[in-house]
C-alpha positions in Angstrom: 108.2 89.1 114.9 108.0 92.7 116.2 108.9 95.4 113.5 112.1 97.2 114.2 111.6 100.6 115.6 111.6 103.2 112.4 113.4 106.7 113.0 112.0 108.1 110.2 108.5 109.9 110.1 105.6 108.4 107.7 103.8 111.1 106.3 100.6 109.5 105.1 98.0 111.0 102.1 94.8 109.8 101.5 94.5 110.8 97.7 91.1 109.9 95.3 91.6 111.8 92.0 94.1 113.9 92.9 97.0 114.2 89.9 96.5 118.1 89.3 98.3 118.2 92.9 99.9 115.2 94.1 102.9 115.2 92.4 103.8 118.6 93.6 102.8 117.8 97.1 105.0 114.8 97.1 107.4 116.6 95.8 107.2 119.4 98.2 107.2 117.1 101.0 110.4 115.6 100.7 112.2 118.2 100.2 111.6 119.8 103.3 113.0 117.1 105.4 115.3 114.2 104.5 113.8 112.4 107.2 110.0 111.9 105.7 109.0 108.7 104.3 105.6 109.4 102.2 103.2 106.7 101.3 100.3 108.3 98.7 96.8 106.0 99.5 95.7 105.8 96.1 91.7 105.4 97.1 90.3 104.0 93.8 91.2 107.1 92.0 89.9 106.8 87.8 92.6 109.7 87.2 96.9 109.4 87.3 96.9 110.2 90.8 99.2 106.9 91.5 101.8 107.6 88.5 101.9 111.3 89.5 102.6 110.2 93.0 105.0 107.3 92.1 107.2 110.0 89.7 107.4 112.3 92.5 109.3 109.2 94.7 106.2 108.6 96.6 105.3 104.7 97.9 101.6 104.2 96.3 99.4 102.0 98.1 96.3 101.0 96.0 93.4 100.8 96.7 90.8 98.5 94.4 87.9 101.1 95.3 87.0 104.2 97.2 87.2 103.4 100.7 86.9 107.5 101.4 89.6 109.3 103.9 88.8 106.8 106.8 89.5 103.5 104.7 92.4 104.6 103.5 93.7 106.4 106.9 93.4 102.8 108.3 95.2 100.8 105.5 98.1 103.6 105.7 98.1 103.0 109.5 98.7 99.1 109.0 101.5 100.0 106.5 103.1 102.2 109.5 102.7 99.3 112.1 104.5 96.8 110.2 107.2 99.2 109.3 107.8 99.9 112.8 107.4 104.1 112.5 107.4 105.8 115.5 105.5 108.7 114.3 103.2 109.4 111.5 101.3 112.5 110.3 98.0 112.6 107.6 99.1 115.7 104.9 96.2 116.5 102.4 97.5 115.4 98.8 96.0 118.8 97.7 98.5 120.7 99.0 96.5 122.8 101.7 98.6 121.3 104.8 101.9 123.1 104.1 104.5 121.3 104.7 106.8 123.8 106.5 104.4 123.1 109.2 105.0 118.6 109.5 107.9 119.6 112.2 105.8 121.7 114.6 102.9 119.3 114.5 105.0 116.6 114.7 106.8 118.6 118.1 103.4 117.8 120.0 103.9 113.9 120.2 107.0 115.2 123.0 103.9 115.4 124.8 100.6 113.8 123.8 99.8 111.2 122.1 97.8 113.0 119.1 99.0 116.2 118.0 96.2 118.6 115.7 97.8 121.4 113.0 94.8 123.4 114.3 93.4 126.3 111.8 91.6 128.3 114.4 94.5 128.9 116.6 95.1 132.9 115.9 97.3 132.2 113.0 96.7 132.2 109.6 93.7 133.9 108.1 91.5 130.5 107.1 87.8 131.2 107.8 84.7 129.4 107.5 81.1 131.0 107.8 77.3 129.3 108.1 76.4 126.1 109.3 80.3 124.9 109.1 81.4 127.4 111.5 78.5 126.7 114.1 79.7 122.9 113.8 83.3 123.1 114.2 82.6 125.6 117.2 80.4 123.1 119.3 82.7 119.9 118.4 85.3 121.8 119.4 83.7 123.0 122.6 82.5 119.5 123.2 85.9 117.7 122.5 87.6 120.2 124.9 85.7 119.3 127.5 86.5 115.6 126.8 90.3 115.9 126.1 90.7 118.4 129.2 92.4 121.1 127.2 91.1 123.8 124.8 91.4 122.4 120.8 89.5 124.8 118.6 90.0 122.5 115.6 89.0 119.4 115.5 87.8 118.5 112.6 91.7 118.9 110.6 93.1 116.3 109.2 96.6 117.4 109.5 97.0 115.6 112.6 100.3 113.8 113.5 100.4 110.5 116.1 102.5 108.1 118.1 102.8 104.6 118.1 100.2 104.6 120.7 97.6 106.0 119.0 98.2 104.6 115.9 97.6 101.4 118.0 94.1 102.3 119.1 93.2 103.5 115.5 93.9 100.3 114.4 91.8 98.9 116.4 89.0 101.4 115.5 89.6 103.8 112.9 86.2 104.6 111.7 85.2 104.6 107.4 82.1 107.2 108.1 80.9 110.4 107.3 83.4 112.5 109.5 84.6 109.4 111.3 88.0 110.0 110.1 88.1 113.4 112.2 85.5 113.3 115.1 84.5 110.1 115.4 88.3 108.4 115.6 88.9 112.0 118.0 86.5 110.9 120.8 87.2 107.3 120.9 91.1 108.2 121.2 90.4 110.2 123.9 88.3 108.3 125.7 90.8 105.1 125.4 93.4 107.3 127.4 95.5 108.7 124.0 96.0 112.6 125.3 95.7 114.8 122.3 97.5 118.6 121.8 96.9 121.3 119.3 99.7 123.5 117.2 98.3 126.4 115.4 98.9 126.3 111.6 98.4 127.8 108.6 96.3 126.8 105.6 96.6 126.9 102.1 94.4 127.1 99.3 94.1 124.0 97.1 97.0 123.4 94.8 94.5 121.6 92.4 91.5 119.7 91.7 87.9 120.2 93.3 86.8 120.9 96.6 85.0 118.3 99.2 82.6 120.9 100.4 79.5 122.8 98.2 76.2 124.7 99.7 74.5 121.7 99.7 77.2 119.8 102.4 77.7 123.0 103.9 74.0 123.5 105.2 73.7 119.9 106.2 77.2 119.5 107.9 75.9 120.6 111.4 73.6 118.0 111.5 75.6 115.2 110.5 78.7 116.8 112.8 76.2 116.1 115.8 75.1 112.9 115.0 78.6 111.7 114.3 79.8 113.3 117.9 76.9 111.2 119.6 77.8 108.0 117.5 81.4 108.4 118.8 80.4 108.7 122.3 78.8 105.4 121.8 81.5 103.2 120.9 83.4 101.0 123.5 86.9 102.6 123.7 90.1 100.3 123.5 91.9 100.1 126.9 95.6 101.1 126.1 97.9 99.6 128.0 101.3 101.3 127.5 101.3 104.5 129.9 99.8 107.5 129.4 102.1 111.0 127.9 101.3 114.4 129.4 99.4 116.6 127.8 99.8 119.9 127.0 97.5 123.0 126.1 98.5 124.5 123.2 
């Protein structure tokens, strides 16, 4: 039986060891719009991150280990599907995607199919410097040139989809190294999902620790590159519904 078609909007978080933040995210989210659903992907956290999200009025889905942001992207995607949601959108549990900003991303899927809360789009005043920069600049550049209009961030995770791409990232929704972002970015594309940009602005963390140190800074435009190449190996799924327009943002 086919899943009844969901009005509301899922707003998905990937959270491992996050209950410094959670809650308030949570929180924060729904309150912003009556219409967001949010289901917290507890991903084998050793801390409260599931009761913090749970007391906030947050579904927790938990994991039994740490999958990392692509497992638990996917298992948050299967929870969507089966609920019949129409759209969904990732927001960071640490509270850096503000969530003022879920209705303008979400405002893209009118016209593609993917729609990025892009940090590098002359708003806001988030930087990065070194080796990061170098990478997000050439991904970017590359992508571009694959999705046929100018994103100049694609390695966010505040990125909001249709049921048509959250069809193809069942079918591949990658568990690697920056799979989540670049790897599950190319492969869209190049299975016909058209992809958009919104510029946003970042916060800092609300709480907890950082992903990134010196040491994954200096290697990060290695492993960007080999993760770009990896992605233009895999066989893309053929969708079959038609196509949206794109737009450039």
């Amino acid at each position: 039986m086919e899943p009844n078609p969901n009005p509301r909007v899922l707003v998905i978080m990937p959270a491992w060891n996050e209950a410094e933040a959670v809650g308030n995210t949570v929180r924060e989210v729904l309150t912003t719009n009556t219409r967001y659903d949010v289901l917290v992907v507890n991903d084998g956290s050793t801390d409260a991150t599931a009761e913090e999200a749970a007391a906030a009025g947050a579904t927790v889905l938990n994991l039994p280990f740490n999958l990392g942001v692509g497992g638990a992207m996917r298992a948050g995607f299967k929870y969507a599907q089966r609920l019949g949601y129409r759209q969904v959108i990732q927001v960071d549990s640490d509270g850096q995607h503000d969530p003022r900003s879920i209705d303008e991303v979400l405002a893209g899927l009118a016209h593609a199919d993917i729609s990025i809360g892009a940090r590098f789009a002359e708003r806001g005043d988030y930087k990065v410097t070194g080796p990061r920069k170098w990478a997000m600049q050439f991904l970017a550049k590359v992508i571009s040139g694959l999705a046929k209009t100018r994103l100049t961030d694609v390695t966010s995770g505040f990125r909001a989809a249709n049921e048509r791409a959250v069809t193809q990232y069942l079918d591949h929704y990658p568990a690697e190294y920056l799979g989540d972002t670049i790897d599950s970015l190319v492969v869209a594309i190049r299975s016909g999902c058209k992809v958009t940009q919104v510029p946003v602005e970042m916060r800092p963390r609300q709480g907890g620790k950082p992903s990134h140190n010196p040491l994954k800074a200096a290697i990060y435009l290695g492993r960007s590159v080999f993760a770009l190449l990896f992605a233009l190996t895999r066989k893309p799924t053929k969708l079959t519904k038609p196509a949206v327009e794109s737009v450039v943002a």
